[in-house]
Every structure is written in structure tokens, then in C-alpha cells.
C-alpha positions as CSV (number, residue, x, y, z in Angstrom):
1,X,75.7,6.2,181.6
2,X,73.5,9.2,182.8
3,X,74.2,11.5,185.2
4,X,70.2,12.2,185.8
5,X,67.8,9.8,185.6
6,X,64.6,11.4,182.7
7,X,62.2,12.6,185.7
8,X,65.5,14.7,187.7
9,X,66.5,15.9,184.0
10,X,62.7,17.1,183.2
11,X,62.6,18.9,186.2
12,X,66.6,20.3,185.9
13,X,65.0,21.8,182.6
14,X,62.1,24.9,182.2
15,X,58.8,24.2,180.9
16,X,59.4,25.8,177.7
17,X,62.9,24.7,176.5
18,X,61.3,20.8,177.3
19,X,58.3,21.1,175.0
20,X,60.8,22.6,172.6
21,X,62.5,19.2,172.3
22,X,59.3,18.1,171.2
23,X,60.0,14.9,173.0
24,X,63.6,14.2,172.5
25,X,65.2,11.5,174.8
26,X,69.0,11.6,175.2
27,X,68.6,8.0,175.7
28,X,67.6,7.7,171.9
29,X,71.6,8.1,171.0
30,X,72.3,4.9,173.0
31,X,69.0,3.1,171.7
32,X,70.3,4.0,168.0
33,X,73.9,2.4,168.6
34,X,72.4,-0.5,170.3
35,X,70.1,-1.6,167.8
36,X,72.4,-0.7,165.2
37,X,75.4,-3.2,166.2
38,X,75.4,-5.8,164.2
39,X,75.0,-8.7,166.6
40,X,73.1,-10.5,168.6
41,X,75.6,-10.9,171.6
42,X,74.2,-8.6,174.7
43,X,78.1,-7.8,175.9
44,X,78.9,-6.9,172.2
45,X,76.1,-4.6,171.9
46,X,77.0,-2.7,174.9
47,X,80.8,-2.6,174.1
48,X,79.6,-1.0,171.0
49,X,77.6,1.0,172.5
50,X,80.6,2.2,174.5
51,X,82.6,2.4,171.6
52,X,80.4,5.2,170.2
53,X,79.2,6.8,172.8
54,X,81.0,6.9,176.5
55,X,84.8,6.4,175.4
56,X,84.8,9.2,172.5
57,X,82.1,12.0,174.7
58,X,83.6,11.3,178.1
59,X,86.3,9.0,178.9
60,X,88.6,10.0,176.0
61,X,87.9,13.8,176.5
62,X,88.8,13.5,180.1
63,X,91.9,12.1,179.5
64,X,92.9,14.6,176.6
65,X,92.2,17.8,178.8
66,X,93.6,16.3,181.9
67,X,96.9,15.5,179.6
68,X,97.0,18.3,178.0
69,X,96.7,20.4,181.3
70,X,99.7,18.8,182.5
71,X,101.8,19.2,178.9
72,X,101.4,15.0,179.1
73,X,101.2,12.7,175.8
74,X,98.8,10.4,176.1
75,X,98.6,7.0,173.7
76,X,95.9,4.7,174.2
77,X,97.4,1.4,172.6
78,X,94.4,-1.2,173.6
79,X,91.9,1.3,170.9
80,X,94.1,1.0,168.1
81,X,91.7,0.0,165.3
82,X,93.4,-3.3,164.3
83,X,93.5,-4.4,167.8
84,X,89.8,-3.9,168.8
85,X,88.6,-5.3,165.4
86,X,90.4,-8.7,166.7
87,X,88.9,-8.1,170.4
88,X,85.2,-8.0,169.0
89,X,85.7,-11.2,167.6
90,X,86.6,-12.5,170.7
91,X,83.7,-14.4,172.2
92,X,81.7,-13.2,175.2
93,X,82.2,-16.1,177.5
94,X,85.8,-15.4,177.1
95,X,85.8,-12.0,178.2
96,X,83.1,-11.6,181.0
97,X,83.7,-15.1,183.5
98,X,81.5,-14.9,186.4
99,X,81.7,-11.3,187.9
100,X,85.4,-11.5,186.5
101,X,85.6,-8.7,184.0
102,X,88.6,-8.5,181.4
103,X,88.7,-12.2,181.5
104,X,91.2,-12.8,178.6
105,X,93.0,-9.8,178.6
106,X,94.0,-11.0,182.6
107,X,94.7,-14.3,181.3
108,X,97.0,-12.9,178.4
109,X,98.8,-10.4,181.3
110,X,99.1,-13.0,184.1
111,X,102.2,-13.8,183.4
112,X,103.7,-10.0,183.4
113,X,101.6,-8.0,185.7
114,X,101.4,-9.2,189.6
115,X,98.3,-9.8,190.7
116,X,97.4,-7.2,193.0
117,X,97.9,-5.1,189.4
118,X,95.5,-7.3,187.4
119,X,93.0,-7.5,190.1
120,X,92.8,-4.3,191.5
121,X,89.7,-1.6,191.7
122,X,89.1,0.3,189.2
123,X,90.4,3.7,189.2
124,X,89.1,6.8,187.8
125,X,88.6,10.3,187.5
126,X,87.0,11.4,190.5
127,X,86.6,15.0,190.6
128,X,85.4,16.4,193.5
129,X,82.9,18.4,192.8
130,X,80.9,17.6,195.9
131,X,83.5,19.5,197.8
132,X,84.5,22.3,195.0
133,X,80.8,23.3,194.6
134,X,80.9,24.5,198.7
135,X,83.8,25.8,198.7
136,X,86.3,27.0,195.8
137,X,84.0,26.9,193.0
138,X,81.0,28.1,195.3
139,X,80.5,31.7,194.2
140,X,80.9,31.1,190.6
141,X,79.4,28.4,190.4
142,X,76.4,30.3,192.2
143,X,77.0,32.9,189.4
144,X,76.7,30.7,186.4
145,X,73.6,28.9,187.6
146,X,71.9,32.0,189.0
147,X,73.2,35.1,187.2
148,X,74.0,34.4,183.8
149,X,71.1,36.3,182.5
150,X,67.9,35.5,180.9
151,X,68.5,31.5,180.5
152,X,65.4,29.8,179.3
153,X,67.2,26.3,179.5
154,X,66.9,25.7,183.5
155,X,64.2,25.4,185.7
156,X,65.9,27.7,188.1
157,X,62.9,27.6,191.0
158,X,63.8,23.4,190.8
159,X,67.5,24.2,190.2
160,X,68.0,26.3,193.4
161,X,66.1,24.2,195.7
162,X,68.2,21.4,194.9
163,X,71.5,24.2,195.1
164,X,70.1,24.6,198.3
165,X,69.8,21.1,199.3
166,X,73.5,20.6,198.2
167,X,75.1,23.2,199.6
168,X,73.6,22.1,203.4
169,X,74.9,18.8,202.7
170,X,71.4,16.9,203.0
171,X,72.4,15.6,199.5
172,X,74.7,15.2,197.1
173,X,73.6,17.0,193.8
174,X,76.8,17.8,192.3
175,X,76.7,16.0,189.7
176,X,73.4,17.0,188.6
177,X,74.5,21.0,189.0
């Protein structure tokens, strides 16, 4: 759920912008909705977790700008609200079997989708910034790290190194930059 764990983010950040939020943990918004579901049931809590945090601030904003990029209407008919009301009163056991995600939903769809449809990897949006961020998007990129100004949000000693790093291909910091 995070791109960097606290001690990469603390040093991705200056000095001065950390101590000015005076201890602030991004992880607090995920702590809030966990503790805040209203159950007991581990898989719930981190479904609703999800449901407040990951689907609306990343998955469901990826979709809308890619869609909207390519003039494409989008529906997402397994959130309608009536619908995952009934699926969080499904019990755990029936959706997590084993290491056999999706469990009931499968079951319902067996008889429609093929199997290699029901069963295969996930899918997602890889972008690849690995590959952008030395080559097409290199220069600006560069510029908007390293030119932008006076930015007293980055440690940009900490941020170049790892730049650096990335752009030799010793490691893969893309998705921290």
C-alpha cells in the first residue's frame, strides 16, 4: 500500500518540511479506517480499509484518467453500493479459500467464464516508469526534481543520489522519484 517504506520517505523529504509535520505518519489514514470498521473479521477490516483508501486515491483514479484519455466510458458494476453492502455480509471463509482469492465470486462465474479467465494473473496498470524516467521522460523529469526552484519539500542531496543510482540502473527507484 506504500510506495516507500517511513525510513526511504524520511530521507526522500528535507529536514525542515519533516519536523513541520510534527510527526505525522501517512500510515495514520490506514490505522484510522482499520480501527474504525466495524468488525472484528481481519479480511473485512482490510477490505474496508481498501474501500476507503486504495480504490477511491489510486485504483479508481487510474482508471478514470486512463478512460478519459482514450474518450472510453468506464462502469464499475461489482462497486455499486447495493451490491458491496450484500458482499460484506458474505463470510470470510467464503471468500479467501486457501491462497484462492475471490473464492465465491469464482464459484458464482464458473459456470460462464472458462477457466483460464477465472484463474488467471492479475493484471494491472503497469506504467513504465523504470524505462520513461531514462529515456523519454528523462530531461523533465531531471527538471522537475532538480530545477523547479526553491523547493523545501525534498531532500534533494538524498534525492539525486538515488536519481543517480536509477539512472545507472544499479536500482530501481522509479517509483520512489
Amino acid at each position: 500500500m506504500s510506495i516507500c517504506r517511513p525510513n526511504e520517505k524520511a530521507r526522500l523529504l528535507a529536514p525542515d518540511f519533516r519536523a513541520a509535520l510534527r510527526g505525522y505518519d501517512s500510515i495514520s489514514v490506514l490505522e484510522k479506517h482499520y480501527n474504525s470498521a466495524d468488525t472484528d473479521d481481519l479480511l473485512s477490516r482490510l477490505q474496508y480499509v481498501d474501500i476507503k483508501t486504495y480504490l477511491p486515491d489510486d485504483i479508481l483514479v487510474k482508471v478514470d484518467r486512463a478512460s478519459i484519455a482514450v474518450g472510453l466510458e468506464v462502469r464499475a458494476p461489482l462497486l455499486d453500493h447495493k451490491f458491496t453492502e450484500m458482499v460484506a455480509s458474505i463470510p470470510s471463509s467464503l471468500m479467501l479459500v486457501g491462497t484462492s482469492g475471490k473464492y465465491i465470486l469464482k464459484k458464482a462465474l464458473a459456470r460462464i467464464l472458462p477457466h483460464e479467465i477465472l484463474h488467471r494473473p492479475k493484471h494491472g496498470f503497469g506504467v513504465p516508469l523504470k524505462d520513461w524516467f531514462r529515456s523519454d521522460l528523462r530531461d523533465f523529469t531531471y527538471q522537475a526534481l532538480f530545477n523547479s526552484g526553491d523547493d523545501e519539500v525534498l531532500n534533494r542531496p538524498y534525492v539525486l543520489k538515488i536519481w543517480q543510482q536509477n539512472q545507472r540502473g544499479h536500482v530501481d527507484h522509479s517509483s520512489s522519484l
